[in-house]
Phi, psi and omega in degrees: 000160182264155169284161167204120124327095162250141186237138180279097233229006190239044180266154169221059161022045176318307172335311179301339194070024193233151148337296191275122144347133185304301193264044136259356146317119177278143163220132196070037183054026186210142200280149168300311185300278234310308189312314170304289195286329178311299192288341184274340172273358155294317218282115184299339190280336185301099150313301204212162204210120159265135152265121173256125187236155183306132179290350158296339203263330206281350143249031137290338167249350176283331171262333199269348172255021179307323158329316204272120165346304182302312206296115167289324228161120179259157197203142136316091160314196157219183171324307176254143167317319154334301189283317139341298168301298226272328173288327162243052168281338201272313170306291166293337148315318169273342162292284216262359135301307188306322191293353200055047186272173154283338212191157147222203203222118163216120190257127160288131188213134147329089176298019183248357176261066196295342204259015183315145155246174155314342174283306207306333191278010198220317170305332206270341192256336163271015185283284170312355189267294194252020162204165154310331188190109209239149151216160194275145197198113168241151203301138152293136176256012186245158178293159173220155192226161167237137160232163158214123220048013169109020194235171157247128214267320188205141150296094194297184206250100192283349184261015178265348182230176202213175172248140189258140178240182086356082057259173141239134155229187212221154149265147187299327148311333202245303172315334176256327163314322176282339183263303189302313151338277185305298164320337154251028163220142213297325167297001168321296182271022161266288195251102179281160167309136175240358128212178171330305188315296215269353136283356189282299162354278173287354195220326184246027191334322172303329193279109186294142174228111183292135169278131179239136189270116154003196187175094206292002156297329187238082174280152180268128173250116208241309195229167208283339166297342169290305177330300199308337192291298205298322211262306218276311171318292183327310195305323200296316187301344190287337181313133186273157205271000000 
């Protein structure tokens, strides 16, 4: 089956604290989706890469990635991520009609996660040969606790959990059957999904979904302080050995 990339490009980073949109924020002289569509256009398993981008934004990042080889297409996001996801399942439903394919493979990715490398994009894509449905998952090192009212109720078993990063993939069937699921149910947009995997979860409980292991390097840049994180890497790869 073809790869499809798609990066999720329609967030508008309030958390960050800045005037510009999170993921037109530069780092290294390159906008984060720049980052984002660069390593998936590296990646030998990717045929092609979708950007779903916030619709004030998308032409504009739709001219600043006109270069990349891969990119098939910016699309208008939505409000919610979710809505997002959805615009483009609808967008690749119709790429693999036209192509007469059955299927393809597709991975979601944050475009606030700039520091993807190859391995992960190249495990998540041989991943897909033997499951339906994979997310990126690195071990928590901190105790994680449920609190409530300002108490702590209990200490969860810290070596049974994990942290979900970017990408997740999917065969493109079991992802768009679990969102026509969610969509026909009222309860969905009361407690929405926060991410994919996890709509799958919840609406396809039978579809097993495999962990491909992570990478505290391909941090989500959330607060203006992540940048900095992000830029302090990059420094550390220019160190000569």
């Amino acid at each position: 089956m073809r790869t499809v990339a798609v990066v999720l490009a329609g967030g508008t980073g309030r958390r960050f604290g800045s005037d510009l949109p999170k993921q037109l924020l530069e780092l290294r002289g390159r906008s984060l989706v720049r980052h984002c569509v660069n390593a998936f256009g590296q990646a030998s398993g990717v045929d092609k890469i979708l950007v779903v981008a916030a619709a004030p934004l998308t032409a504009r990042i739709r001219s600043d990635l006109a270069d990349c080889d891969k990119l098939a297409d910016v699309i208008d996001g939505g409000a919610e991520r979710t809505d997002s996801t959805k615009a483009a399942i609808q967008w690749l439903t119709r790429d693999v009609a036209s192509s007469n394919d059955h299927d393809c493979k597709v991975l979601f990715h944050d475009a606030a996660r700039p520091l993807v490398d190859q391995r992960i994009i190249n495990d998540c894509v041989a991943a897909l040969d033997d499951w339906q449905a994979v997310g990126v998952v690195v071990p928590s090192s901190d105790t994680v606790v449920e609190v409530a009212d300002g108490q702590i109720q209990r200490v969860l078993p810290r070596d049974t959990l994990g942290r979900c990063q970017t990408p997740q993939g999917f065969w493109l069937s079991v992802i768009s059957e679990a969102y026509q699921l969610a969509d026909a149910d009222p309860a969905f947009a009361a407690v929405p999904a926060t991410d994919d995997c996890g709509v799958v979860l919840r609406y396809l409980p039978d579809v097993a979904v495999g962990a491909v292991t992570g990478s505290q390097r391909n941090l989500k840049i959330t607060f203006a302080a992540d940048l900095a994180i992000a830029e302090a890497l990059l420094d550390a790869d220019d160190v000569p050995d």
